[in-house]
mmCIF file of the N, C-alpha and C atoms, coordinates in Angstrom:
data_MODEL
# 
_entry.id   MODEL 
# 
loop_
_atom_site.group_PDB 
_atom_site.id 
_atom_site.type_symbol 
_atom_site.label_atom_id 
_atom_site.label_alt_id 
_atom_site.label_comp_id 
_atom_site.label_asym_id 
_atom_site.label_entity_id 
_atom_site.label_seq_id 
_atom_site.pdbx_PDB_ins_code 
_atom_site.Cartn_x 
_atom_site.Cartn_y 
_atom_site.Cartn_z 
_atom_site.occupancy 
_atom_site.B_iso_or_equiv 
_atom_site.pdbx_formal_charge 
_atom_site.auth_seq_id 
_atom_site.auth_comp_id 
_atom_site.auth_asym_id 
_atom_site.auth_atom_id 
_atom_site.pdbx_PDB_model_num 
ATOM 1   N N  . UNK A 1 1  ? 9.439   9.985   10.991  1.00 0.00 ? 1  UNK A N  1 
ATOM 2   C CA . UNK A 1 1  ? 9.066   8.591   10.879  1.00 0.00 ? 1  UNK A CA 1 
ATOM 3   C C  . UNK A 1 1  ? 10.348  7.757   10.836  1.00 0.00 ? 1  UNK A C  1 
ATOM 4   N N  . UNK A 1 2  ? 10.474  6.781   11.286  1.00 0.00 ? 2  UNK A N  1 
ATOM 5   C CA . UNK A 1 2  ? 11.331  6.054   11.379  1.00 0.00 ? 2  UNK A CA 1 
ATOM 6   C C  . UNK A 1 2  ? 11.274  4.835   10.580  1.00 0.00 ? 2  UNK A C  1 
ATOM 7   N N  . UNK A 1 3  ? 12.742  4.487   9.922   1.00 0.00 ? 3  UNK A N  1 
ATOM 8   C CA . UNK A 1 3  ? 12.531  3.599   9.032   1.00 0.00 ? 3  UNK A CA 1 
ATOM 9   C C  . UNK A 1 3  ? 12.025  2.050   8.902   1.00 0.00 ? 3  UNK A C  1 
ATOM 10  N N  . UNK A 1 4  ? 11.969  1.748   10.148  1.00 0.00 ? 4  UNK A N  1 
ATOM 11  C CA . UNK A 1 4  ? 10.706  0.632   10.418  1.00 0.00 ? 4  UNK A CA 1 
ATOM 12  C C  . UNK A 1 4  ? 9.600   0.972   10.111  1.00 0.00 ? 4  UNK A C  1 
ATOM 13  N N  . UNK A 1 5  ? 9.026   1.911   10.489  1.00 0.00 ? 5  UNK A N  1 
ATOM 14  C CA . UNK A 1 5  ? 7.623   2.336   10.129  1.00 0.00 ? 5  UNK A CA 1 
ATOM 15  C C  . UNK A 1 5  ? 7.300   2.156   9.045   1.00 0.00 ? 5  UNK A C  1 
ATOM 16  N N  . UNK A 1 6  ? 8.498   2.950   8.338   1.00 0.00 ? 6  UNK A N  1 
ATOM 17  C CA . UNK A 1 6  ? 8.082   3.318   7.353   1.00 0.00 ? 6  UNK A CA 1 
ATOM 18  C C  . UNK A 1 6  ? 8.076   2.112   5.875   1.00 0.00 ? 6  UNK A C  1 
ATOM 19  N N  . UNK A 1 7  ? 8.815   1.217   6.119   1.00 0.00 ? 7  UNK A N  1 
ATOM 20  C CA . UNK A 1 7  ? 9.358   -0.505  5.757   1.00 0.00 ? 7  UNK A CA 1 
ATOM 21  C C  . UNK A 1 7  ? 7.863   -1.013  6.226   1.00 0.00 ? 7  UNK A C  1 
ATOM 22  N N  . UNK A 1 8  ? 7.335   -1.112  7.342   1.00 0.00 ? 8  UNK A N  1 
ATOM 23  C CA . UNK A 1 8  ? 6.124   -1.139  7.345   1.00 0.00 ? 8  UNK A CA 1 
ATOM 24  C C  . UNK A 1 8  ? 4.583   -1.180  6.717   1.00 0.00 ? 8  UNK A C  1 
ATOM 25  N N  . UNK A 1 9  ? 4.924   0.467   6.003   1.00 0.00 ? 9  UNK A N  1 
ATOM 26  C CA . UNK A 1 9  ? 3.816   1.225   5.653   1.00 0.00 ? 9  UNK A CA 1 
ATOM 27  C C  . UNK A 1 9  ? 4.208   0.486   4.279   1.00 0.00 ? 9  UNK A C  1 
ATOM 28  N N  . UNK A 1 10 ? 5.153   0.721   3.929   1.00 0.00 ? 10 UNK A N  1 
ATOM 29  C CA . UNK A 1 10 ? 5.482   0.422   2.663   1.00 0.00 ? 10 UNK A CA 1 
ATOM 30  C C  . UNK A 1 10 ? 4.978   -1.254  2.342   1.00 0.00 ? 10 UNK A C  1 
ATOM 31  N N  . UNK A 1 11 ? 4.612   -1.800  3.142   1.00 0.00 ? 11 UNK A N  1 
ATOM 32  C CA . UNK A 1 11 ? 4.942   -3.379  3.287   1.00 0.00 ? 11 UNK A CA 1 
ATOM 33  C C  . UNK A 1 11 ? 3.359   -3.826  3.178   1.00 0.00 ? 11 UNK A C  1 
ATOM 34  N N  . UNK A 1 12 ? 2.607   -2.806  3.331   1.00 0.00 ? 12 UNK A N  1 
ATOM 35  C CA . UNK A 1 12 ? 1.368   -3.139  3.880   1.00 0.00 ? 12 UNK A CA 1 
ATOM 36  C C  . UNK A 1 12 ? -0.133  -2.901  3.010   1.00 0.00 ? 12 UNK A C  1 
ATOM 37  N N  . UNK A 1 13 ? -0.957  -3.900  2.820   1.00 0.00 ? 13 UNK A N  1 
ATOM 38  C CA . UNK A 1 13 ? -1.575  -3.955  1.448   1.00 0.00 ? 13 UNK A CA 1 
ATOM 39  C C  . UNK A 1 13 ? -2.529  -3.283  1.769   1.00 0.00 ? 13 UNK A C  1 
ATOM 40  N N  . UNK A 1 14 ? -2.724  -2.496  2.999   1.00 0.00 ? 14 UNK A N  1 
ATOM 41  C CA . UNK A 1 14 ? -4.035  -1.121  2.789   1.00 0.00 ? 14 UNK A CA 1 
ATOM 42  C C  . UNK A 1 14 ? -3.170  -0.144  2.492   1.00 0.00 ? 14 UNK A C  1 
ATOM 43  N N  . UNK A 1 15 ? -1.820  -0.207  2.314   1.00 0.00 ? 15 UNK A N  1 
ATOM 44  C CA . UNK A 1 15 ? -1.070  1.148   1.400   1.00 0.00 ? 15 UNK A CA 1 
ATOM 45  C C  . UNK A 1 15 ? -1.809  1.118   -0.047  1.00 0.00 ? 15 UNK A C  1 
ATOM 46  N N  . UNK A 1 16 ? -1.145  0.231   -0.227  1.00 0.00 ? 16 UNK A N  1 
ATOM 47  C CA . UNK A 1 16 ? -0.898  -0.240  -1.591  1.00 0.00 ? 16 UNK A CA 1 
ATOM 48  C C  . UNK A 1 16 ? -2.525  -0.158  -2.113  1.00 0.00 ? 16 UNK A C  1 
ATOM 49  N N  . UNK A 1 17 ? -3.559  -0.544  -1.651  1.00 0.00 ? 17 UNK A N  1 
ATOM 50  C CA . UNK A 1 17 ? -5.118  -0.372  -2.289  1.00 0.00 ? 17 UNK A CA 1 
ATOM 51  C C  . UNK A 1 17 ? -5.138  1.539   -2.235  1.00 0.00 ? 17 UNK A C  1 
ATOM 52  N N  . UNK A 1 18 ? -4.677  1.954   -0.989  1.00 0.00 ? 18 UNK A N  1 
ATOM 53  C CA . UNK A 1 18 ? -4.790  3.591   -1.266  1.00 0.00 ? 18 UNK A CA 1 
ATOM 54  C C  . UNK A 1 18 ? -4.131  3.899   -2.177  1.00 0.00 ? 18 UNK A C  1 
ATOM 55  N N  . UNK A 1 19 ? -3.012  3.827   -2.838  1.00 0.00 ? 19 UNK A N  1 
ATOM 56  C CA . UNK A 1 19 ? -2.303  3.789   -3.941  1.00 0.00 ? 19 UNK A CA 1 
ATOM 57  C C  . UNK A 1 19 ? -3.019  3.911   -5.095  1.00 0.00 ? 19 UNK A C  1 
ATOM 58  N N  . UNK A 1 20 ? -3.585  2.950   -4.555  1.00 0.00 ? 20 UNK A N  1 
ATOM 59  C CA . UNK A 1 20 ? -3.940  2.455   -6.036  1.00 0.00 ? 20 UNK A CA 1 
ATOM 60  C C  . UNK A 1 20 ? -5.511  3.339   -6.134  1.00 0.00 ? 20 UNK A C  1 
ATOM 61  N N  . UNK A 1 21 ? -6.286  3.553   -5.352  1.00 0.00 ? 21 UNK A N  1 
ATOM 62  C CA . UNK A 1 21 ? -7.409  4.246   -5.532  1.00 0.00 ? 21 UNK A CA 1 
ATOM 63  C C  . UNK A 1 21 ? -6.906  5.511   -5.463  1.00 0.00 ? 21 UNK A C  1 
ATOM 64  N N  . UNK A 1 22 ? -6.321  5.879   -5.459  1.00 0.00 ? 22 UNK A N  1 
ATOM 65  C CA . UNK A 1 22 ? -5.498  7.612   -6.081  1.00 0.00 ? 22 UNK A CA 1 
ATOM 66  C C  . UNK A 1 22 ? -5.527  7.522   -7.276  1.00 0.00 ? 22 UNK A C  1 
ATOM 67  N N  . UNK A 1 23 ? -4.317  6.403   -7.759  1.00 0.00 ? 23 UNK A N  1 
ATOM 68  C CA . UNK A 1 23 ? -3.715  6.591   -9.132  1.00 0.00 ? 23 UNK A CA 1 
ATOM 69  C C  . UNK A 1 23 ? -5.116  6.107   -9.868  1.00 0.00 ? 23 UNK A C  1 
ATOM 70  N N  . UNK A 1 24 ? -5.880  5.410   -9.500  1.00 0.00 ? 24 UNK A N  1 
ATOM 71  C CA . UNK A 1 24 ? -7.293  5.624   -10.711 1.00 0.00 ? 24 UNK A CA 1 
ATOM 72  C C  . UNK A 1 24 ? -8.283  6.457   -10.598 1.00 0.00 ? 24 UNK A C  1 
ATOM 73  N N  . UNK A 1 25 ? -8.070  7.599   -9.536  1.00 0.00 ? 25 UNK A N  1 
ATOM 74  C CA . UNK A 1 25 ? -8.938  8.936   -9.086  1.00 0.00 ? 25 UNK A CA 1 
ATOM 75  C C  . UNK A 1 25 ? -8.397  9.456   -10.035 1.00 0.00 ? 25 UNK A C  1 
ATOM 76  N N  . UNK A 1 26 ? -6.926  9.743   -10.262 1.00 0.00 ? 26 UNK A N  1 
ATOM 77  C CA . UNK A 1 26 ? -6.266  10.603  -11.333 1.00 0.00 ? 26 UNK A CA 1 
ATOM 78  C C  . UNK A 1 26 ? -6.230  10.385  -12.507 1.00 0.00 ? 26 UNK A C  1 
ATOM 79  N N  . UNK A 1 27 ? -6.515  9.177   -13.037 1.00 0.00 ? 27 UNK A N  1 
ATOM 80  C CA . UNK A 1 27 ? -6.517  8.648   -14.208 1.00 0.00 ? 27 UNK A CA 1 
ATOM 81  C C  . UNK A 1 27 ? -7.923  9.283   -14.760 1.00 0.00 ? 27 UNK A C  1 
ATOM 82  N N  . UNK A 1 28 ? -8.704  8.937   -13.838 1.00 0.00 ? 28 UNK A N  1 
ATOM 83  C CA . UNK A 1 28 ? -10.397 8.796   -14.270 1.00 0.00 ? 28 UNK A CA 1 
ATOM 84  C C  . UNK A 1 28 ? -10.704 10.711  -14.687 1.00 0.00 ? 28 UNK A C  1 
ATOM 85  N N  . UNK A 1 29 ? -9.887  10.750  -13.396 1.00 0.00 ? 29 UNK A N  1 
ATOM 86  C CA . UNK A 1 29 ? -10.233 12.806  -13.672 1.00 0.00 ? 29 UNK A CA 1 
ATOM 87  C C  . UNK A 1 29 ? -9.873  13.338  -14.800 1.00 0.00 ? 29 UNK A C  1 
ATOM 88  N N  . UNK A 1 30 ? -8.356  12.540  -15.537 1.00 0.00 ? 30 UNK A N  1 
ATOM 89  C CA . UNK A 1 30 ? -8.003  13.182  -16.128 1.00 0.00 ? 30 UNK A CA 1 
ATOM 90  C C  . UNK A 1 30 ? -9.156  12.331  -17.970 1.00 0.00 ? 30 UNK A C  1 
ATOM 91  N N  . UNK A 1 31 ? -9.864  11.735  -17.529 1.00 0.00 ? 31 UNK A N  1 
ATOM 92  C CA . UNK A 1 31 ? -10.733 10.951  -18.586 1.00 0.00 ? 31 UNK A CA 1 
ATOM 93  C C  . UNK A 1 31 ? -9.925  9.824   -19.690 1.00 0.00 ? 31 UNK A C  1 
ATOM 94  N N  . UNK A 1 32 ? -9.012  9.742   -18.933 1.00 0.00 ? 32 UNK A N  1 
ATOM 95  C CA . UNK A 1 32 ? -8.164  8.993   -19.888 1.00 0.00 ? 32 UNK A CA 1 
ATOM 96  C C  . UNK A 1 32 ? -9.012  7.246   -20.668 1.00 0.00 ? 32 UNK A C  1 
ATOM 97  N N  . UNK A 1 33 ? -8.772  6.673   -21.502 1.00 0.00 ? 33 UNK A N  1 
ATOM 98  C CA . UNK A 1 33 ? -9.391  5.381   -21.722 1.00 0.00 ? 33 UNK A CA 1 
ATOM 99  C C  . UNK A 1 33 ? -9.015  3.854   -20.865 1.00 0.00 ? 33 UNK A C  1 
ATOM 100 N N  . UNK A 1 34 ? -10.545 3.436   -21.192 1.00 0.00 ? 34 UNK A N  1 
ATOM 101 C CA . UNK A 1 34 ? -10.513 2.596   -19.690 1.00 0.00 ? 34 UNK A CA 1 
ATOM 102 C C  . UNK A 1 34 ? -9.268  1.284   -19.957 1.00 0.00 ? 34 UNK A C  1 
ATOM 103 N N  . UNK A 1 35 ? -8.534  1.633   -21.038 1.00 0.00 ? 35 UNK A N  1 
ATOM 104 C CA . UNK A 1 35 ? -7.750  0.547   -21.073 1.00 0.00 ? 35 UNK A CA 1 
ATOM 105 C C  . UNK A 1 35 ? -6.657  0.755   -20.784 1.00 0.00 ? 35 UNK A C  1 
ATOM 106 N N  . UNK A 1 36 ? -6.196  2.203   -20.632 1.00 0.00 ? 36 UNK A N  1 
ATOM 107 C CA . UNK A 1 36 ? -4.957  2.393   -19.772 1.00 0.00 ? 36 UNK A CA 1 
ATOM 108 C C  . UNK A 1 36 ? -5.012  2.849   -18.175 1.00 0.00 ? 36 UNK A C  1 
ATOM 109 N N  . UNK A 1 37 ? -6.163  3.036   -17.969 1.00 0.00 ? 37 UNK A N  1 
ATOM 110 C CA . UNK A 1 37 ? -6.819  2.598   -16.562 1.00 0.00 ? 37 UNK A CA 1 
ATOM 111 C C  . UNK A 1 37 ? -6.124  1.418   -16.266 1.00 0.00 ? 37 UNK A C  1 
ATOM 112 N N  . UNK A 1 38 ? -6.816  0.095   -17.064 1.00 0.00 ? 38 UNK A N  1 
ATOM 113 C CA . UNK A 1 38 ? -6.430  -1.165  -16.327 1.00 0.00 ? 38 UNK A CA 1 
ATOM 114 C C  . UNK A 1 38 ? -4.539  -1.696  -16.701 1.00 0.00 ? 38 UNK A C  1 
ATOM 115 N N  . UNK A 1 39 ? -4.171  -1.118  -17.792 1.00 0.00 ? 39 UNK A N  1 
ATOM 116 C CA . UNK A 1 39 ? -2.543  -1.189  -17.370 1.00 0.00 ? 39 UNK A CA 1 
ATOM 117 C C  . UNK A 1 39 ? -1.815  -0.690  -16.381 1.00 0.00 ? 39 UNK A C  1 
ATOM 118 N N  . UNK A 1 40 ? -2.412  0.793   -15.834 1.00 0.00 ? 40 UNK A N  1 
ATOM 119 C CA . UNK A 1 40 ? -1.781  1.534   -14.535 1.00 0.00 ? 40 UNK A CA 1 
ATOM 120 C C  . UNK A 1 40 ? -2.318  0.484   -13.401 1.00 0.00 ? 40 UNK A C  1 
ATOM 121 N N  . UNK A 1 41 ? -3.551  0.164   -13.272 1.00 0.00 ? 41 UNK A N  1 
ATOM 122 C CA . UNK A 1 41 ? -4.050  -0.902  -12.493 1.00 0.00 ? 41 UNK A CA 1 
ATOM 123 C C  . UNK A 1 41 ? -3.287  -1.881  -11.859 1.00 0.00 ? 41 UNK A C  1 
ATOM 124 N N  . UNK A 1 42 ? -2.651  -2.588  -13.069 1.00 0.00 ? 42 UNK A N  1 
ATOM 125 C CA . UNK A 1 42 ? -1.905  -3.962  -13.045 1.00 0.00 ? 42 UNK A CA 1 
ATOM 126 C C  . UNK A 1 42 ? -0.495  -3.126  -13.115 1.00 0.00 ? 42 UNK A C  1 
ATOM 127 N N  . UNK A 1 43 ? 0.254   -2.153  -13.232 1.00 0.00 ? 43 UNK A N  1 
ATOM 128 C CA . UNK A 1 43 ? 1.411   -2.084  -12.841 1.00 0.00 ? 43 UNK A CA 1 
ATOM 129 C C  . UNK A 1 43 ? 1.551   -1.982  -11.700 1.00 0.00 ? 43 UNK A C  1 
ATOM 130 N N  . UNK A 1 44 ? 0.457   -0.665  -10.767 1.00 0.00 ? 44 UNK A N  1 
ATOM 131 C CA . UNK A 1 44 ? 0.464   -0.446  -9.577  1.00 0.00 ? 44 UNK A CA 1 
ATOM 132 C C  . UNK A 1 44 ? 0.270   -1.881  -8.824  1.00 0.00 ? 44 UNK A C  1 
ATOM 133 N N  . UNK A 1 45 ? -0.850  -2.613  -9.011  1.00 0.00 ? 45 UNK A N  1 
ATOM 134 C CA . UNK A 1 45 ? -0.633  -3.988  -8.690  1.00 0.00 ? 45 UNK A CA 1 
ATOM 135 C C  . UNK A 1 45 ? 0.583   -5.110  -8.370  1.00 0.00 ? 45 UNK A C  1 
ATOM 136 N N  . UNK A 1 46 ? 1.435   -5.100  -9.413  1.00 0.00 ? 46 UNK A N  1 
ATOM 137 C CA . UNK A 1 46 ? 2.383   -5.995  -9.691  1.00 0.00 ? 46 UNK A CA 1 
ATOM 138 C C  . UNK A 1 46 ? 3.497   -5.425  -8.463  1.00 0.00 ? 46 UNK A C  1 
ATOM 139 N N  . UNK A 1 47 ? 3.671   -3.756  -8.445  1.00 0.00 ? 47 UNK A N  1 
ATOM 140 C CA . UNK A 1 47 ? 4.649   -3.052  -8.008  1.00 0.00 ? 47 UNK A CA 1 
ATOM 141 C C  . UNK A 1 47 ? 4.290   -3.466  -6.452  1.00 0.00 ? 47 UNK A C  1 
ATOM 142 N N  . UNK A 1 48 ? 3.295   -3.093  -5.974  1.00 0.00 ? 48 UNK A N  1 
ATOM 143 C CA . UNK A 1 48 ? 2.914   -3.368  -4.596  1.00 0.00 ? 48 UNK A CA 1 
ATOM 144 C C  . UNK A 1 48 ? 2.675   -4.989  -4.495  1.00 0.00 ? 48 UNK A C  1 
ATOM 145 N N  . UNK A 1 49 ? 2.618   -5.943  -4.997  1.00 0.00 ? 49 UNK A N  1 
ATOM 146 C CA . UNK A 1 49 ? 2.954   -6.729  -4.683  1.00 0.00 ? 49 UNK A CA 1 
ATOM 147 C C  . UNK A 1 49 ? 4.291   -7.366  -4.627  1.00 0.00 ? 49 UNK A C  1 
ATOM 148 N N  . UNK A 1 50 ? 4.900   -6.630  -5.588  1.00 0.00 ? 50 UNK A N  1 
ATOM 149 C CA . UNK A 1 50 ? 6.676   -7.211  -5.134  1.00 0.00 ? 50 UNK A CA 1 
ATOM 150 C C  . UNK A 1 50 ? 7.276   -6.728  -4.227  1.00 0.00 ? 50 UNK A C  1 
ATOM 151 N N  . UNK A 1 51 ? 6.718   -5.488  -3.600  1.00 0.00 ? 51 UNK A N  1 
ATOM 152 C CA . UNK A 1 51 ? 7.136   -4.372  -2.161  1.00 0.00 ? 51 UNK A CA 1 
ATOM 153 C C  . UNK A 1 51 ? 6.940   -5.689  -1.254  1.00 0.00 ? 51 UNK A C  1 
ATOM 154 N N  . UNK A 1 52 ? 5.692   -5.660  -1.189  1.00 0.00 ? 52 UNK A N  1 
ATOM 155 C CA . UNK A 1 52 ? 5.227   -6.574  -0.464  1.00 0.00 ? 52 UNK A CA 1 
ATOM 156 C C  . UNK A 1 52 ? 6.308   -8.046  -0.005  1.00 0.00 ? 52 UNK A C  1 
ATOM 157 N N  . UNK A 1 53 ? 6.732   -8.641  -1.086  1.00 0.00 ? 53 UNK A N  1 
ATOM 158 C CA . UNK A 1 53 ? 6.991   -9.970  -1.022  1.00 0.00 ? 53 UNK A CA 1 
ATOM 159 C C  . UNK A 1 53 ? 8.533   -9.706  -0.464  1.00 0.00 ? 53 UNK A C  1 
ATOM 160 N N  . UNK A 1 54 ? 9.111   -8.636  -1.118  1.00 0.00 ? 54 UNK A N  1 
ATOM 161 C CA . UNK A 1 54 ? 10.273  -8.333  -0.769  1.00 0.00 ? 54 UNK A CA 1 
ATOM 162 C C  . UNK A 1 54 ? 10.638  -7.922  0.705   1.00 0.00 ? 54 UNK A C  1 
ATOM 163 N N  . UNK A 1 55 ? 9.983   -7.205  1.041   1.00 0.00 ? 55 UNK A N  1 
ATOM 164 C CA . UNK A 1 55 ? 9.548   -6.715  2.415   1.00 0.00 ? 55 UNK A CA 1 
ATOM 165 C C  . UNK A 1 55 ? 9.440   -8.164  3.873   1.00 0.00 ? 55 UNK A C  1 
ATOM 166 N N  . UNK A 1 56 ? 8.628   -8.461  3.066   1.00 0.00 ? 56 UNK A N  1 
ATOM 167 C CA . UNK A 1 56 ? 7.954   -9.770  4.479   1.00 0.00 ? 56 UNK A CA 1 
ATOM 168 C C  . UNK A 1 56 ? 9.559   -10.823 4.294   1.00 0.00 ? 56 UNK A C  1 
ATOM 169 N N  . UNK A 1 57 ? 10.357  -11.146 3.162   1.00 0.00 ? 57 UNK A N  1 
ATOM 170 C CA . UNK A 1 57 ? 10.904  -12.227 2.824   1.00 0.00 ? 57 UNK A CA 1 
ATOM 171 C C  . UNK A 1 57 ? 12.427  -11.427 3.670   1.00 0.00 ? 57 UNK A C  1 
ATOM 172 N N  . UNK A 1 58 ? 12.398  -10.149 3.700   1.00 0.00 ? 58 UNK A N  1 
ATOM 173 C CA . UNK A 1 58 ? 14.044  -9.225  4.189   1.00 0.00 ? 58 UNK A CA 1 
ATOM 174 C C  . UNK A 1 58 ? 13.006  -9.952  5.929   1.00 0.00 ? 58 UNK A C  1 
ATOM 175 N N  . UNK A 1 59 ? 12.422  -9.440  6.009   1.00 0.00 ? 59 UNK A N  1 
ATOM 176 C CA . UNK A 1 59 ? 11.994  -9.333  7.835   1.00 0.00 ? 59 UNK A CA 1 
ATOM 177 C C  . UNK A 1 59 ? 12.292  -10.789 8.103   1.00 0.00 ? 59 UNK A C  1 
ATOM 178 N N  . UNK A 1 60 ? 11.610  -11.547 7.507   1.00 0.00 ? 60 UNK A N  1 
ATOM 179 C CA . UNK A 1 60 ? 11.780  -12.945 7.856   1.00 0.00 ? 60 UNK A CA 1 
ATOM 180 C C  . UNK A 1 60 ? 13.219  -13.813 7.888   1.00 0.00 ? 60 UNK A C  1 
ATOM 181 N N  . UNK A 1 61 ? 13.807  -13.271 7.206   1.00 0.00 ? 61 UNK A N  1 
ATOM 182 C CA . UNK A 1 61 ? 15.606  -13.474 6.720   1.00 0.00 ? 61 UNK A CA 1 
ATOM 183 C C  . UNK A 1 61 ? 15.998  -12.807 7.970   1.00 0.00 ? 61 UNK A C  1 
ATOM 184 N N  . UNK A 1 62 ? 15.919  -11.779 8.542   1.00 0.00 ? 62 UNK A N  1 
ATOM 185 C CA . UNK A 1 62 ? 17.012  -11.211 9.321   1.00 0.00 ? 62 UNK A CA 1 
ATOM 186 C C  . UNK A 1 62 ? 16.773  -11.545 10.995  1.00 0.00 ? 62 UNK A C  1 
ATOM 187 N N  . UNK A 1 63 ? 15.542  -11.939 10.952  1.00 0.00 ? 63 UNK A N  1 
ATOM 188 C CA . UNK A 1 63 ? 15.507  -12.437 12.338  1.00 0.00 ? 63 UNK A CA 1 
ATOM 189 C C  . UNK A 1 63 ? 16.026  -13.615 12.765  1.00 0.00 ? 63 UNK A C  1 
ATOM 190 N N  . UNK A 1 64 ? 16.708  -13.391 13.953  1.00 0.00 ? 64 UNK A N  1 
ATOM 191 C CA . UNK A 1 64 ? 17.554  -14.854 13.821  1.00 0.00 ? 64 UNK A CA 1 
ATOM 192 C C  . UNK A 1 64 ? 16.847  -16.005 14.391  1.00 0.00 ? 64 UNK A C  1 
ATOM 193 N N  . UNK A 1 65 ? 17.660  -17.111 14.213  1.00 0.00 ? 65 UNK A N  1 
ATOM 194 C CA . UNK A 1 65 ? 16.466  -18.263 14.533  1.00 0.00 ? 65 UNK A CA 1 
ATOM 195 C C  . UNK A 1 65 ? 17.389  -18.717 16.042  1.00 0.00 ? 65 UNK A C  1 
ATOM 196 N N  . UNK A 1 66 ? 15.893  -19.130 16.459  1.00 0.00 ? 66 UNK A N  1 
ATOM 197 C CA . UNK A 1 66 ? 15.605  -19.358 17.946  1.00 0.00 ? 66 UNK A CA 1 
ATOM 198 C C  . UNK A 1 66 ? 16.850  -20.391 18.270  1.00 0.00 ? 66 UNK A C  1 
ATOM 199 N N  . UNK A 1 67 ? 17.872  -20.663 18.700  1.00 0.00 ? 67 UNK A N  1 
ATOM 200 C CA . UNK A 1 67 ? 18.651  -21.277 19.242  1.00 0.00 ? 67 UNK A CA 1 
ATOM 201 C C  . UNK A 1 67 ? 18.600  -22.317 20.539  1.00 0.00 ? 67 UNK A C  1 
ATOM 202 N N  . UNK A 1 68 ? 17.821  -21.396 21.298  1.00 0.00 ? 68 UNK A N  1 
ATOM 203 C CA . UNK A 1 68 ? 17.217  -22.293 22.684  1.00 0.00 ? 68 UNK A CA 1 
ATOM 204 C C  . UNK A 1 68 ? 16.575  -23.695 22.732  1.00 0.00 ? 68 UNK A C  1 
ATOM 205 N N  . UNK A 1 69 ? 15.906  -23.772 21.698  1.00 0.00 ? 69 UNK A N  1 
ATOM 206 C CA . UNK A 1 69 ? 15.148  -25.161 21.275  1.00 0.00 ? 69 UNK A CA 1 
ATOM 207 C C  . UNK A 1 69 ? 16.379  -26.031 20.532  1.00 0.00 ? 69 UNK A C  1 
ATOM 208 N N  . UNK A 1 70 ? 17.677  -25.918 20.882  1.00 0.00 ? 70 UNK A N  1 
ATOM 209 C CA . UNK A 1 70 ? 18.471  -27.147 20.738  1.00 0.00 ? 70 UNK A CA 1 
ATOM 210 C C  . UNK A 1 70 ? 19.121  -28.143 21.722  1.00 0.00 ? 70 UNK A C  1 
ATOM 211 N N  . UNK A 1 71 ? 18.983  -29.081 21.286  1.00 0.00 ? 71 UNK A N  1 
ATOM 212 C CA . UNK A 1 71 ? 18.913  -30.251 22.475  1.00 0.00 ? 71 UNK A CA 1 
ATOM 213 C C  . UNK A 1 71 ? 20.664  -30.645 21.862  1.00 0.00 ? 71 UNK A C  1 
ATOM 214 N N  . UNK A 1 72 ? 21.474  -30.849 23.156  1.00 0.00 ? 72 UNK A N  1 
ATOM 215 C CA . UNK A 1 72 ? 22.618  -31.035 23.168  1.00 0.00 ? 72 UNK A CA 1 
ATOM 216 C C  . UNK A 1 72 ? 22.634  -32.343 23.171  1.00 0.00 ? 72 UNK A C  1 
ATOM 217 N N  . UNK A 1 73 ? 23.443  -33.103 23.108  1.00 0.00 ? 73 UNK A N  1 
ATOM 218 C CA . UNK A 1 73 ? 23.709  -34.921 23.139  1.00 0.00 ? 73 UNK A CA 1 
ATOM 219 C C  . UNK A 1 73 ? 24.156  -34.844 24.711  1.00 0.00 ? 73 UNK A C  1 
ATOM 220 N N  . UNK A 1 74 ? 25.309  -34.218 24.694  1.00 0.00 ? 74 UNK A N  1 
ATOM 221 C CA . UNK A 1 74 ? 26.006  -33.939 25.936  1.00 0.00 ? 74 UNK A CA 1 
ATOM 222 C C  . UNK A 1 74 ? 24.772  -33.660 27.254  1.00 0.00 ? 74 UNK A C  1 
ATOM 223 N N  . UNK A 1 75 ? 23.755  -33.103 27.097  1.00 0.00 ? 75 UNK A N  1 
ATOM 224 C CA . UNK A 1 75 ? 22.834  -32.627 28.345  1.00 0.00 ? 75 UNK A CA 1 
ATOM 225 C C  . UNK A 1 75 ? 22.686  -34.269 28.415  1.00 0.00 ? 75 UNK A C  1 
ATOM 226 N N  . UNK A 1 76 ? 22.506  -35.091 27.738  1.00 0.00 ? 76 UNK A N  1 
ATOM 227 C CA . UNK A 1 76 ? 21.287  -35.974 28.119  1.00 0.00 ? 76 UNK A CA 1 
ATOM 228 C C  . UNK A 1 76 ? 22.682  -37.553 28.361  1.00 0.00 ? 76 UNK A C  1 
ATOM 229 N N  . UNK A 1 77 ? 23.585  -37.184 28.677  1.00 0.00 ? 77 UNK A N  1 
ATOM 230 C CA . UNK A 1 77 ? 24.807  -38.381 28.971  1.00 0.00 ? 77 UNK A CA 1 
ATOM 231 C C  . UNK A 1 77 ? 24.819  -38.289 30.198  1.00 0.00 ? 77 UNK A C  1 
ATOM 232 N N  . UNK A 1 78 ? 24.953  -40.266 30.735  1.00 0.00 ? 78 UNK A N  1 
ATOM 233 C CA . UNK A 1 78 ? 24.779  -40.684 32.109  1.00 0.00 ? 78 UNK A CA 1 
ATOM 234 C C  . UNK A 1 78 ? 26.073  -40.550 32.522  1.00 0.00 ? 78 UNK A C  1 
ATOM 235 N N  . UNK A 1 79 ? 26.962  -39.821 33.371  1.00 0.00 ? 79 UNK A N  1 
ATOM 236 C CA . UNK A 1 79 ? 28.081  -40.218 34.420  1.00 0.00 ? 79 UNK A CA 1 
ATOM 237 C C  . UNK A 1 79 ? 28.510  -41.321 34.414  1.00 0.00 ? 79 UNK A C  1 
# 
């Protein structure tokens, strides 16, 4: 896998719900109480959403901006 992909996968909020319906498959199996259910909940939550924000905000930063759409002074001077 290549590390786009994988920046990707990582980036992407049907990861992050599979994530998260694991880590409360495992919780639940192991019968633990439903109130540290909902703290793993909201960490896994919080965590995949800062992947997330971090992720989209690097992609959006590194692409460079469009240059072509600048209008020179010089193009538009009469002889």
């Amino acid at each position: 896998m290549k590390k786009e992909d994988f920046l990707r996968k990582l980036g992407s909020r049907k990861f992050w719900a599979c994530i998260s319906a694991v880590v409360i498959a495992l919780i639940a199996f192991t019968s633990a109480e439903p109130e540290t259910t909902e703290r793993v909940v909201a960490l896994v939550s919080a965590v995949g959403g800062l992947c997330i924000y971090m992720l989209s905000e690097g992609i959006a930063d590194s692409k460079p901006t469009d240059v072509t759409n600048i209008i020179k002074t010089e193009d538009y001077k009469e002889d």
